[in-house]
Jmol script that loads the backbone (N, CA, C; Angstrom):
load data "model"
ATOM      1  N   UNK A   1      93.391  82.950 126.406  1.00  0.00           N
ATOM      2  CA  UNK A   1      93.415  83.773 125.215  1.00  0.00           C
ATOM      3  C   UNK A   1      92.456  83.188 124.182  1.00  0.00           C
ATOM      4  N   UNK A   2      91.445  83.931 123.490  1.00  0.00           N
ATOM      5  CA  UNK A   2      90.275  83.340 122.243  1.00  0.00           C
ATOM      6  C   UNK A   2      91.985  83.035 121.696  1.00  0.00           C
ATOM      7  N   UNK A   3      91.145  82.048 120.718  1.00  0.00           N
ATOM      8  CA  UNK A   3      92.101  81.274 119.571  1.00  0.00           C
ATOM      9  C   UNK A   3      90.992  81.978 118.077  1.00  0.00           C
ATOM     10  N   UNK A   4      92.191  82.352 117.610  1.00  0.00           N
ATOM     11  CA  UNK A   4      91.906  83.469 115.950  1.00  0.00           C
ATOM     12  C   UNK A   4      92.547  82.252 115.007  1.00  0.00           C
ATOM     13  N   UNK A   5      91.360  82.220 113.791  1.00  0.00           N
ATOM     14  CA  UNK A   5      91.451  81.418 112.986  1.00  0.00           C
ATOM     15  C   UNK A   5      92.331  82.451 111.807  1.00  0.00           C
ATOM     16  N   UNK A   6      92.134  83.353 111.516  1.00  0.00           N
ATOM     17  CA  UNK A   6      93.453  84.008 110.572  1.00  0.00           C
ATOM     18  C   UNK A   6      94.008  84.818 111.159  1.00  0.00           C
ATOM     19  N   UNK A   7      94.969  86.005 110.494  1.00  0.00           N
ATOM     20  CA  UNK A   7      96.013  86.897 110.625  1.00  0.00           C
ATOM     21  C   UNK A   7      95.034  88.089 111.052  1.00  0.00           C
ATOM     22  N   UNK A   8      94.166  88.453 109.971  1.00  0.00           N
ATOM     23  CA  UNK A   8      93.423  89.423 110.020  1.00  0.00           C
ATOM     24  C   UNK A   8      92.330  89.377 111.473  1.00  0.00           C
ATOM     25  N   UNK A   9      91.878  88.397 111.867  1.00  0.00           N
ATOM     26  CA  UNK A   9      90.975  88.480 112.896  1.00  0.00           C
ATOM     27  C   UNK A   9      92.198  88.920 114.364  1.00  0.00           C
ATOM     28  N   UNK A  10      93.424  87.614 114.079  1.00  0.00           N
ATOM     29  CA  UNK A  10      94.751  87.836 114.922  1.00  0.00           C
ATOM     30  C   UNK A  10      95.022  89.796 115.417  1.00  0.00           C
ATOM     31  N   UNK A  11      95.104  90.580 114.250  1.00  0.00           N
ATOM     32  CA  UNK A  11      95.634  91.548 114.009  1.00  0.00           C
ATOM     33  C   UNK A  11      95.198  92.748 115.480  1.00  0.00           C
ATOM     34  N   UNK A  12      93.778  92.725 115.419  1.00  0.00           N
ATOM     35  CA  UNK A  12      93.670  94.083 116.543  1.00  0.00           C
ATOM     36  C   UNK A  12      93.995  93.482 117.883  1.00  0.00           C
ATOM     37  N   UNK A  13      93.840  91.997 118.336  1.00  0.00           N
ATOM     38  CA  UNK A  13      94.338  91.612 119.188  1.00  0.00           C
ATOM     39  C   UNK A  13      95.962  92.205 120.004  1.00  0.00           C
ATOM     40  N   UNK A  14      96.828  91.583 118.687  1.00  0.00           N
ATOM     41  CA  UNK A  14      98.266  92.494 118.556  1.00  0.00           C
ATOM     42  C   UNK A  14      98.241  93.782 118.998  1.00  0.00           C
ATOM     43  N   UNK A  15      97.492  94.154 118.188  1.00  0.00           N
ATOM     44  CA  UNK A  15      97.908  95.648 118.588  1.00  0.00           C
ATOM     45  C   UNK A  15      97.523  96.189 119.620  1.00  0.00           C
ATOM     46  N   UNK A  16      96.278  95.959 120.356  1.00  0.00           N
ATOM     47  CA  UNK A  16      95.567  96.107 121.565  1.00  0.00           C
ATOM     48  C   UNK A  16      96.836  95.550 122.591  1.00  0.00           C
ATOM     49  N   UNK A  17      97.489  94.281 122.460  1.00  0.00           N
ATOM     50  CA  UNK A  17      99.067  94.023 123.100  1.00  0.00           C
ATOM     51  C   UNK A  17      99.872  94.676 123.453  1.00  0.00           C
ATOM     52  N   UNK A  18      99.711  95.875 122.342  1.00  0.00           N
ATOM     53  CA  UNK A  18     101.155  96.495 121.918  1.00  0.00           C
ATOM     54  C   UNK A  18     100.661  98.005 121.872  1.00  0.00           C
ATOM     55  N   UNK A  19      99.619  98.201 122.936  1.00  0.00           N
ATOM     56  CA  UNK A  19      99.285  99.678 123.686  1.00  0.00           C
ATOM     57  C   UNK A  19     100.120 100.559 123.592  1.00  0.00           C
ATOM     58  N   UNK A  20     101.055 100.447 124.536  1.00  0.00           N
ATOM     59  CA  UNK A  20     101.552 101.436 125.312  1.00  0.00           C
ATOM     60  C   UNK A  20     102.886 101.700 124.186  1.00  0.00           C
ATOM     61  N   UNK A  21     102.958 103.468 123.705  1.00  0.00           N
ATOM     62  CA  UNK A  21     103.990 103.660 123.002  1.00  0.00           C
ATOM     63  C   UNK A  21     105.920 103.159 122.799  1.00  0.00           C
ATOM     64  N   UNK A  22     106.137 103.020 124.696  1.00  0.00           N
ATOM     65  CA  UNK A  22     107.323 102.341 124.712  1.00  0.00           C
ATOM     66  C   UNK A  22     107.462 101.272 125.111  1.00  0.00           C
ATOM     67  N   UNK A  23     106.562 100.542 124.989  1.00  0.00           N
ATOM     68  CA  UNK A  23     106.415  98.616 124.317  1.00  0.00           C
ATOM     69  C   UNK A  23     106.538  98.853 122.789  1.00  0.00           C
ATOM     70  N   UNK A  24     105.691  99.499 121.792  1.00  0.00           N
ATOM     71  CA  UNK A  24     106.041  99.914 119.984  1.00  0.00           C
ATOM     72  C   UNK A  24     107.242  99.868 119.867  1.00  0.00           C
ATOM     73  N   UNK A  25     108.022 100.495 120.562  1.00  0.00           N
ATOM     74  CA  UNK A  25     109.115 101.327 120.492  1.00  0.00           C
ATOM     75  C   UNK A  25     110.669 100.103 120.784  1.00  0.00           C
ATOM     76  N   UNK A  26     110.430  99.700 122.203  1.00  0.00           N
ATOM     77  CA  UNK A  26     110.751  98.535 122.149  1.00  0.00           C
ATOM     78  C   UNK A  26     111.232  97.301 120.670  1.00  0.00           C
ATOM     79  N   UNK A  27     109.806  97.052 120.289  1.00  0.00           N
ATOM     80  CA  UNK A  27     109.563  96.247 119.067  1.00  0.00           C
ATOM     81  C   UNK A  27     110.152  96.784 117.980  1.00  0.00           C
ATOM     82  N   UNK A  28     110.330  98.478 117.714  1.00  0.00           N
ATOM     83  CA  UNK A  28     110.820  99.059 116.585  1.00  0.00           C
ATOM     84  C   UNK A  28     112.080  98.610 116.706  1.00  0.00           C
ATOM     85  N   UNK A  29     112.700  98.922 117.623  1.00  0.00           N
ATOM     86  CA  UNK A  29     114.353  98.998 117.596  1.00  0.00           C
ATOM     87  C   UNK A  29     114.701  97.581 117.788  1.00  0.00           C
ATOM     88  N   UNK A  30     113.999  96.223 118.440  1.00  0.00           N
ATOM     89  CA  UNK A  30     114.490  94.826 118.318  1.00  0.00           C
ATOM     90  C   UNK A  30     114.376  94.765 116.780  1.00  0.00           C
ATOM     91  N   UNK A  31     113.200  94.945 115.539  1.00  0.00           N
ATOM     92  CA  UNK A  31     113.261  94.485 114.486  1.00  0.00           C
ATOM     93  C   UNK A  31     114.026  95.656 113.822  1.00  0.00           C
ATOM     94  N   UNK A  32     113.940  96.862 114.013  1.00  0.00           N
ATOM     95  CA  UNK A  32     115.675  97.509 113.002  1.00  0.00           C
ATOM     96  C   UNK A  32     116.410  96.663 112.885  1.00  0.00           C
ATOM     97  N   UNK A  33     117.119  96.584 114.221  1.00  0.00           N
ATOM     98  CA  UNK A  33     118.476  95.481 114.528  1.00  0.00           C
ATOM     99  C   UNK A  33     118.529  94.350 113.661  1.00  0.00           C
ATOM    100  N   UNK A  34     117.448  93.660 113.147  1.00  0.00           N
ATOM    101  CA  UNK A  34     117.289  92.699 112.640  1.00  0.00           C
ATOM    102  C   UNK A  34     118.217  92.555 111.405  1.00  0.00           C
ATOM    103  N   UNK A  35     117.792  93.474 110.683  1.00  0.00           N
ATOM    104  CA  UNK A  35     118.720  93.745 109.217  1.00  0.00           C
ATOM    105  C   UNK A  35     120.226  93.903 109.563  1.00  0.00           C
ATOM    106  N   UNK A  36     120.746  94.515 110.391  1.00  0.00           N
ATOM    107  CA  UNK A  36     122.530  95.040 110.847  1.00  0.00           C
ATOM    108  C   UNK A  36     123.538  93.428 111.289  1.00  0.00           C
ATOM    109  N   UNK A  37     122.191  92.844 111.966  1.00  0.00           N
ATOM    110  CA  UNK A  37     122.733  91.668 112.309  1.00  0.00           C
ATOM    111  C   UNK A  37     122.904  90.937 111.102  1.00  0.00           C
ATOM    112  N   UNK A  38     121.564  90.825 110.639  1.00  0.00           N
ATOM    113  CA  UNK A  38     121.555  89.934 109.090  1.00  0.00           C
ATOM    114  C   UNK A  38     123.423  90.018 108.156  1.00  0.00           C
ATOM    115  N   UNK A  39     123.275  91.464 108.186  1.00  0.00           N
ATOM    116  CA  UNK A  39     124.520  91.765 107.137  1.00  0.00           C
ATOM    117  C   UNK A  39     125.955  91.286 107.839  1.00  0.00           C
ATOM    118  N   UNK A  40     126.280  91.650 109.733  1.00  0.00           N
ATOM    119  CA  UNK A  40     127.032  90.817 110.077  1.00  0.00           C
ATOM    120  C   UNK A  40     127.508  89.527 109.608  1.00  0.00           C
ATOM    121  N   UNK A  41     126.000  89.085 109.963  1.00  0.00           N
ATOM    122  CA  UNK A  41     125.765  87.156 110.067  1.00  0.00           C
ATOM    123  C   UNK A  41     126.499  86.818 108.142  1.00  0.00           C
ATOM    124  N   UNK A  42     125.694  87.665 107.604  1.00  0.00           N
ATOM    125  CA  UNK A  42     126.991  87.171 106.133  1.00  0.00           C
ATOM    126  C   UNK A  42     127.938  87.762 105.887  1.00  0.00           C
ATOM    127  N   UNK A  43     128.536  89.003 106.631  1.00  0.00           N
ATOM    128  CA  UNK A  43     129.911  89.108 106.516  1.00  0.00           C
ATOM    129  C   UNK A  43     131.029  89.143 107.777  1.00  0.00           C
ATOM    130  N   UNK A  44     130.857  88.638 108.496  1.00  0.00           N
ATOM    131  CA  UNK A  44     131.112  88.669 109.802  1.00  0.00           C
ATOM    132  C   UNK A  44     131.016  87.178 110.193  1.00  0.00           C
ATOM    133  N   UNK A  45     130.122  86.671 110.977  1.00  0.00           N
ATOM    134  CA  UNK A  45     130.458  85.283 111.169  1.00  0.00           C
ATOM    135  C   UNK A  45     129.164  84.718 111.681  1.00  0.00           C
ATOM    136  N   UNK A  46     128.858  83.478 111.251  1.00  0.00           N
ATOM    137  CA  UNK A  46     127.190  82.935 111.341  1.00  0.00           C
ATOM    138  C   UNK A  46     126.813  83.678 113.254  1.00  0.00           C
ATOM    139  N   UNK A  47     127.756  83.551 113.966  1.00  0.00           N
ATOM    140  CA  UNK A  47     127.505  83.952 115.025  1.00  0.00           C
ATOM    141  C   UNK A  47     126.230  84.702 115.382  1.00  0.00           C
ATOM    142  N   UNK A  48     126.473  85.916 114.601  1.00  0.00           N
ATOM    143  CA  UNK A  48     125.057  87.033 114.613  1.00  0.00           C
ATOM    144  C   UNK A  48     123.851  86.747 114.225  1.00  0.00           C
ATOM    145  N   UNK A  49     123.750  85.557 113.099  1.00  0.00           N
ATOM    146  CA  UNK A  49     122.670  85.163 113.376  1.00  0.00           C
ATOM    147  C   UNK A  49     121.602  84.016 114.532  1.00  0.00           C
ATOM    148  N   UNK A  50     122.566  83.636 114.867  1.00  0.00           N
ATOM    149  CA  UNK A  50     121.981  83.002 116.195  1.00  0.00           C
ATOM    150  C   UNK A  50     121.875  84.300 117.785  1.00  0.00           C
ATOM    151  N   UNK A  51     122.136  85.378 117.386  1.00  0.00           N
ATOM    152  CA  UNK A  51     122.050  86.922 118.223  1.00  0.00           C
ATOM    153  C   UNK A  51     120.676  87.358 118.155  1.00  0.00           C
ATOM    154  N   UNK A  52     119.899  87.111 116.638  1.00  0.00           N
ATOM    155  CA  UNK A  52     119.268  87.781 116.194  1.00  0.00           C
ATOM    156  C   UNK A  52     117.658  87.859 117.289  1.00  0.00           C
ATOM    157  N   UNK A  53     117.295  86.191 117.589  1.00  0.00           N
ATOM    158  CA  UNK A  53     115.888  85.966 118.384  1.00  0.00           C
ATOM    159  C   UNK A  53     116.673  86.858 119.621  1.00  0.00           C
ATOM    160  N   UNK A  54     117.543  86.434 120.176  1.00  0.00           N
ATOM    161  CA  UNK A  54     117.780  86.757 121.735  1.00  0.00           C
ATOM    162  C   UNK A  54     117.674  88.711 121.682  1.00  0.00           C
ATOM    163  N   UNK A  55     118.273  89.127 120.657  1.00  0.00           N
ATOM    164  CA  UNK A  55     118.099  90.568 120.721  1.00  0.00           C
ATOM    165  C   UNK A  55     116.989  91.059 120.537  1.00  0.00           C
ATOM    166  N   UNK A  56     116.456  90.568 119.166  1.00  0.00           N
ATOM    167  CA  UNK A  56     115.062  90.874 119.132  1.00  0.00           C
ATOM    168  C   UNK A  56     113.848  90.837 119.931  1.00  0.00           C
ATOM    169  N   UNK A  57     113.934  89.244 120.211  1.00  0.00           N
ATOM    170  CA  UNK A  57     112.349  89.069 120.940  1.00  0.00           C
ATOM    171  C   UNK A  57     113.337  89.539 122.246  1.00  0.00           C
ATOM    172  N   UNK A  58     114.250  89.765 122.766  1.00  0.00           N
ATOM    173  CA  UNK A  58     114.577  90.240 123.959  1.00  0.00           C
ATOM    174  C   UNK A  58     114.284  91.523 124.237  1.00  0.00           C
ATOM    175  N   UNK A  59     114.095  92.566 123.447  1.00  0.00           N
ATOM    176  CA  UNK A  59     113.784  93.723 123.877  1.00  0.00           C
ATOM    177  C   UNK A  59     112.100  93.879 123.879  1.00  0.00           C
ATOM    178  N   UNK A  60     111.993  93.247 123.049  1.00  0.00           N
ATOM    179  CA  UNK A  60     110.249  93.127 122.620  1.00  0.00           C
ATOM    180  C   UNK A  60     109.480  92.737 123.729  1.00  0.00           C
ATOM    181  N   UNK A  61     110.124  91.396 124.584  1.00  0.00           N
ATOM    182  CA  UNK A  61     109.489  90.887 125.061  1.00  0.00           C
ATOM    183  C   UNK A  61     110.046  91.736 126.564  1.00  0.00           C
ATOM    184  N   UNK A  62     110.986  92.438 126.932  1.00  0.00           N
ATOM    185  CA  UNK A  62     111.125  93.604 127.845  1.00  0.00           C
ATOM    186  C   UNK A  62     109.931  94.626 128.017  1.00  0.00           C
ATOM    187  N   UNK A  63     109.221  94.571 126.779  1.00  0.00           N
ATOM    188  CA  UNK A  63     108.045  95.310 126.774  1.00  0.00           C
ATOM    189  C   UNK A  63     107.048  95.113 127.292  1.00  0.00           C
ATOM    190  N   UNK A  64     106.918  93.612 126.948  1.00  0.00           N
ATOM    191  CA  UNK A  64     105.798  93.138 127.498  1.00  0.00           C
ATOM    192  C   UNK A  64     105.890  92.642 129.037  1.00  0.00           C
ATOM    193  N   UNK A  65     106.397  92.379 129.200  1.00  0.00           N
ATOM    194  CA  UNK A  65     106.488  91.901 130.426  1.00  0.00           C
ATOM    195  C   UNK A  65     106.904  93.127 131.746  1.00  0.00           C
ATOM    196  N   UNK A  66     107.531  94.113 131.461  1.00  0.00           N
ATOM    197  CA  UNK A  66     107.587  95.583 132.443  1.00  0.00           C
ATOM    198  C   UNK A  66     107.047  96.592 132.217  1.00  0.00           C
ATOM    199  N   UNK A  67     106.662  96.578 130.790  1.00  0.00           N
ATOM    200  CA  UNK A  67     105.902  97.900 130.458  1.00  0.00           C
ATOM    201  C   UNK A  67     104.211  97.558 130.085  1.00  0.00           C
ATOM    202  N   UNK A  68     103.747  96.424 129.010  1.00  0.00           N
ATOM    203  CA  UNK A  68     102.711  96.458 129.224  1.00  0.00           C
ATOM    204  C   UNK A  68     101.902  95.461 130.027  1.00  0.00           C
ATOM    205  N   UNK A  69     103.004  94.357 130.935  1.00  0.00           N
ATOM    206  CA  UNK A  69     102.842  93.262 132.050  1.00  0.00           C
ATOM    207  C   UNK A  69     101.673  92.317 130.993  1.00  0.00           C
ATOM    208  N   UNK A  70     102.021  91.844 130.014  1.00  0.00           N
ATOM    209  CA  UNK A  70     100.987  90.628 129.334  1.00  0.00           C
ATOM    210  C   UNK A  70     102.029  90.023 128.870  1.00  0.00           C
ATOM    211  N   UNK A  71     101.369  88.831 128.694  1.00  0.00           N
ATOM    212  CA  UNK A  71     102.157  87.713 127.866  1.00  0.00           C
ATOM    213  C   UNK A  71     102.305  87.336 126.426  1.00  0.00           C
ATOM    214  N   UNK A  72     104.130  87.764 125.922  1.00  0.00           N
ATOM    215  CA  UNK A  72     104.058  87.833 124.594  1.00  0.00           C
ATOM    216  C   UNK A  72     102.766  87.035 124.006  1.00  0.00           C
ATOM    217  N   UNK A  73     102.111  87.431 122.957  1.00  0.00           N
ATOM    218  CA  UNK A  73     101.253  86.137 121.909  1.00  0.00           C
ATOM    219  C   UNK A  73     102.264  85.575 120.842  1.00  0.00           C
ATOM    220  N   UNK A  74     103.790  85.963 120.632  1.00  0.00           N
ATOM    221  CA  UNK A  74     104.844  84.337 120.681  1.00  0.00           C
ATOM    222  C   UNK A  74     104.949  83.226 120.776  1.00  0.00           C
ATOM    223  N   UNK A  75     104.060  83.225 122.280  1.00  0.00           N
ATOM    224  CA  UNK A  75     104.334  81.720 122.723  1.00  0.00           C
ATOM    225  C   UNK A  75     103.207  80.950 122.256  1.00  0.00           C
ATOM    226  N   UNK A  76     101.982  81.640 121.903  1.00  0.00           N
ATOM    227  CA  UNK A  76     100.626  81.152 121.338  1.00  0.00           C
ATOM    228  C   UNK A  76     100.656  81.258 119.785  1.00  0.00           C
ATOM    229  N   UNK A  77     101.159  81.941 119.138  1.00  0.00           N
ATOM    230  CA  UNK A  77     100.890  82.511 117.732  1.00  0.00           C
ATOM    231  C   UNK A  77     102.531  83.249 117.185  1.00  0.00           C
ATOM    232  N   UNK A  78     102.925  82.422 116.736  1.00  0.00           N
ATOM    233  CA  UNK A  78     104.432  82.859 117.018  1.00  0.00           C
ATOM    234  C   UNK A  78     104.654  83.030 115.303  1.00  0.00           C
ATOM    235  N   UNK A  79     103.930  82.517 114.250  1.00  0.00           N
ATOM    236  CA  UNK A  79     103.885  83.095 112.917  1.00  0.00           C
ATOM    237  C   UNK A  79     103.202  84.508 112.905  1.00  0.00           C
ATOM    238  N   UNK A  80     102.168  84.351 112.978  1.00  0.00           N
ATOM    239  CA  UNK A  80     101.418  85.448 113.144  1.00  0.00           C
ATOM    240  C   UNK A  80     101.621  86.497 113.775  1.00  0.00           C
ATOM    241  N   UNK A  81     102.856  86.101 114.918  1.00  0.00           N
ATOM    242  CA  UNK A  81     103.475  87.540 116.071  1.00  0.00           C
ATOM    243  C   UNK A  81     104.477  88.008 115.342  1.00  0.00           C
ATOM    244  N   UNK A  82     105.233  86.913 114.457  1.00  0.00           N
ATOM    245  CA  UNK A  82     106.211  87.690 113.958  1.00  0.00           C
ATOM    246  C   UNK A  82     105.624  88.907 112.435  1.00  0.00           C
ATOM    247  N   UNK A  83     104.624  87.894 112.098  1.00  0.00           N
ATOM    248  CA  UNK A  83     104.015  88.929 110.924  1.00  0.00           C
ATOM    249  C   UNK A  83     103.690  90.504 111.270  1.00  0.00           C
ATOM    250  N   UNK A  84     102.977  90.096 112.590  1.00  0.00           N
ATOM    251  CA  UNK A  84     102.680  91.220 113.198  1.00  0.00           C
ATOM    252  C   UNK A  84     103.631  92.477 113.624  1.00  0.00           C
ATOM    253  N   UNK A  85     104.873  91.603 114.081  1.00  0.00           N
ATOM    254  CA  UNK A  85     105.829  92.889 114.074  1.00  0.00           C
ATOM    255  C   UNK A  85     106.398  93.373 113.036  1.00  0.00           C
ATOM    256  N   UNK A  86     106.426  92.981 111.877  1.00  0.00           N
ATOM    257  CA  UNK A  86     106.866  93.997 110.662  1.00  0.00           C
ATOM    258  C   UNK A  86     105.476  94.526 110.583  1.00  0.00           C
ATOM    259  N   UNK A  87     104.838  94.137 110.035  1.00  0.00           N
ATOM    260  CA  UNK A  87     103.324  95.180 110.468  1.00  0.00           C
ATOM    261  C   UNK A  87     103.388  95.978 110.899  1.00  0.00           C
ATOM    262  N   UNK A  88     103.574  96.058 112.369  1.00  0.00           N
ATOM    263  CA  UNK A  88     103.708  96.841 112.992  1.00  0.00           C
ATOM    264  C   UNK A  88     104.962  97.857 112.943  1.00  0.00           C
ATOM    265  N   UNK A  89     105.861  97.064 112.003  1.00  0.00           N
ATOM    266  CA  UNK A  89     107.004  98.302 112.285  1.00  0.00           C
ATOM    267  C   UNK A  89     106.466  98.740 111.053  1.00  0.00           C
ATOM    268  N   UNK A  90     106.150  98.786 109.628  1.00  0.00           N
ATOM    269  CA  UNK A  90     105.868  99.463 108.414  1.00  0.00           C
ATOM    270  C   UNK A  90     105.121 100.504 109.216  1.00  0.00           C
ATOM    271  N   UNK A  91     104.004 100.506 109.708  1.00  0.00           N
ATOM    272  CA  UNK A  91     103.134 101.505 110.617  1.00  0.00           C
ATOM    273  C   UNK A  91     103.818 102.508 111.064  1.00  0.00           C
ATOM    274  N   UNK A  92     104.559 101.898 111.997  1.00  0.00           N
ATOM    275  CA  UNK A  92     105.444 102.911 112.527  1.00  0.00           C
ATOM    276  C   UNK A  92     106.576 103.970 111.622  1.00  0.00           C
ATOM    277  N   UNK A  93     106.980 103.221 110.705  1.00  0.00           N
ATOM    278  CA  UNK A  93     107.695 103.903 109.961  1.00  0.00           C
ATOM    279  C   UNK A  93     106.901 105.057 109.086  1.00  0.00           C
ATOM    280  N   UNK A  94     105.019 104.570 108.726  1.00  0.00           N
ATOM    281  CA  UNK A  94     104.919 105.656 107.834  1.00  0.00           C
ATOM    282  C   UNK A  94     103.972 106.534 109.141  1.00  0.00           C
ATOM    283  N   UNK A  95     104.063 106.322 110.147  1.00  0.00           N
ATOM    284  CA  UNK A  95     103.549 107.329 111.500  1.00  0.00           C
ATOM    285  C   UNK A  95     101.993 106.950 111.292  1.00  0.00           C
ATOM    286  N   UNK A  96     101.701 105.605 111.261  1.00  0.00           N
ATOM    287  CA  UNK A  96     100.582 105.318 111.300  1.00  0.00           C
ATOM    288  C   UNK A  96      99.953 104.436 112.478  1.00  0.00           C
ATOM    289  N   UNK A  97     101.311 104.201 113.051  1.00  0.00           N
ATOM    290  CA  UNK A  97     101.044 103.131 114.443  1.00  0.00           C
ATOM    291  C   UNK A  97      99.496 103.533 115.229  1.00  0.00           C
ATOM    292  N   UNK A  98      99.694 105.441 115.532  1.00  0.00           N
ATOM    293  CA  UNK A  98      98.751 105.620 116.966  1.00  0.00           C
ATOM    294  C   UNK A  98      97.443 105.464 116.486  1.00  0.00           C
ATOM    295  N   UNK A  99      96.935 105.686 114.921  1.00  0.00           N
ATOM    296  CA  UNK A  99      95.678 105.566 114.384  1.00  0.00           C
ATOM    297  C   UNK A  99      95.345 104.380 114.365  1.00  0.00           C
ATOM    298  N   UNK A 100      96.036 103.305 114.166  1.00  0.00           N
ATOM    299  CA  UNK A 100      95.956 101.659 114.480  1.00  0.00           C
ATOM    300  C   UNK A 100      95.497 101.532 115.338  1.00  0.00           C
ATOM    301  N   UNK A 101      96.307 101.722 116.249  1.00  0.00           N
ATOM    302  CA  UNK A 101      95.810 101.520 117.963  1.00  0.00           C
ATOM    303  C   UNK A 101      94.151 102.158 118.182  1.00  0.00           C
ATOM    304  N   UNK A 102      94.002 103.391 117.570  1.00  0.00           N
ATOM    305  CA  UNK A 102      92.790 103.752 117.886  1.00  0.00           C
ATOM    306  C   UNK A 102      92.020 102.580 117.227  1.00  0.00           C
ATOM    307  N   UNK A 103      92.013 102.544 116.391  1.00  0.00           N
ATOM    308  CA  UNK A 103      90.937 102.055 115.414  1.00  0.00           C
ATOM    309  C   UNK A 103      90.624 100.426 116.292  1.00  0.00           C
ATOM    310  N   UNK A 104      91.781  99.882 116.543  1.00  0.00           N
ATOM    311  CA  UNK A 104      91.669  98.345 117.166  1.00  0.00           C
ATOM    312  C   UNK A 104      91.332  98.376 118.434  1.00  0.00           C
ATOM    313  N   UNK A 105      91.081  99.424 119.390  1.00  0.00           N
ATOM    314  CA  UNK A 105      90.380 100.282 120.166  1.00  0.00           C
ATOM    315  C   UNK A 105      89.234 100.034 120.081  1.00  0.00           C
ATOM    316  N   UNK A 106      88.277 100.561 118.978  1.00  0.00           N
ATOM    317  CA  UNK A 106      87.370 101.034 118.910  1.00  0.00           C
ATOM    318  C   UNK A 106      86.562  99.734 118.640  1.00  0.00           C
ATOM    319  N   UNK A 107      87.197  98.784 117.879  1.00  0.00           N
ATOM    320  CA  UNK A 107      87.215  97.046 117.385  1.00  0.00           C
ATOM    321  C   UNK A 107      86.757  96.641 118.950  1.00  0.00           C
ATOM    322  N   UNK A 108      87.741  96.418 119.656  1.00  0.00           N
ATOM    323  CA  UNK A 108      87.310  95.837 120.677  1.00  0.00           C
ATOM    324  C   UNK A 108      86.117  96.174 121.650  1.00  0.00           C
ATOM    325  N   UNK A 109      85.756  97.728 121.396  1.00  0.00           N
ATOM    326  CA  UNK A 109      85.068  98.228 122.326  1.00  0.00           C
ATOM    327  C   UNK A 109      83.100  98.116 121.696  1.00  0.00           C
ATOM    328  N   UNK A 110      83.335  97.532 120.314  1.00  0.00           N
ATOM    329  CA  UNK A 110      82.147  96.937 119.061  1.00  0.00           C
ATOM    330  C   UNK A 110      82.233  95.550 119.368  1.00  0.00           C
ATOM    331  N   UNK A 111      82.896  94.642 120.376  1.00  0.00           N
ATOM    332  CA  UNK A 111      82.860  93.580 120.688  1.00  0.00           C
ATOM    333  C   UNK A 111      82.360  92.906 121.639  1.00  0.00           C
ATOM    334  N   UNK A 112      82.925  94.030 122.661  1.00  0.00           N
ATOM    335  CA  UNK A 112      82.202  93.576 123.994  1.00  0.00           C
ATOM    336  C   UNK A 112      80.942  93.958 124.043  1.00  0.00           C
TER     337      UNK A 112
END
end "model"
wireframe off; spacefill off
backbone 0.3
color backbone group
């Protein structure tokens, strides 16, 4: 994998990752969850927050590995992956994900 000196160079990489609509989709619904657990974990019992990686990066990384067969960038860039998935979920929320994808598309294809 090139090694990216910031977030921003990091960024179309990600998303070029995170192709295929139900890998996104995947990632949407591990980081929803994120918040439900949160509110558990303080009214409910610390429990849920030690739930939170295994649910999250567990569905996320279901993505990657059966749907778009690459290797989370987690294990390489694991600030920057997590930045990336709220990123990526704000996108999604204002229906801006598939124009991303194009555009970091088009990035890579001005590269080679």
């Amino acid at each position: 994998m090139k090694r990216y000196s910031s977030f921003n160079d990091f960024w179309p990489h990600y998303v070029r990752e995170h192709a295929k609509p139900s890998t996104r989709a995947l990632h949407f619904a591990g980081t929803s969850l994120i918040f439900p657990l949160i509110y558990l974990g303080v009214t409910s019992s610390i429990y849920w927050f030690i739930a939170i990686p295994f649910i999250a990066y567990g569905l996320a990384w279901t993505g990657h590995f059966f749907i778009e067969k690459n290797r989370p960038a987690t294990f390489q860039y694991p600030l920057w992956s997590l930045r990336g998935d709220f990123k990526m979920f704000a996108y999604m929320l204002r229906g801006k994900m598939p124009e991303e994808v194009n555009r970091c598309r088009e990035l890579n294809r001005e590269d080679s």
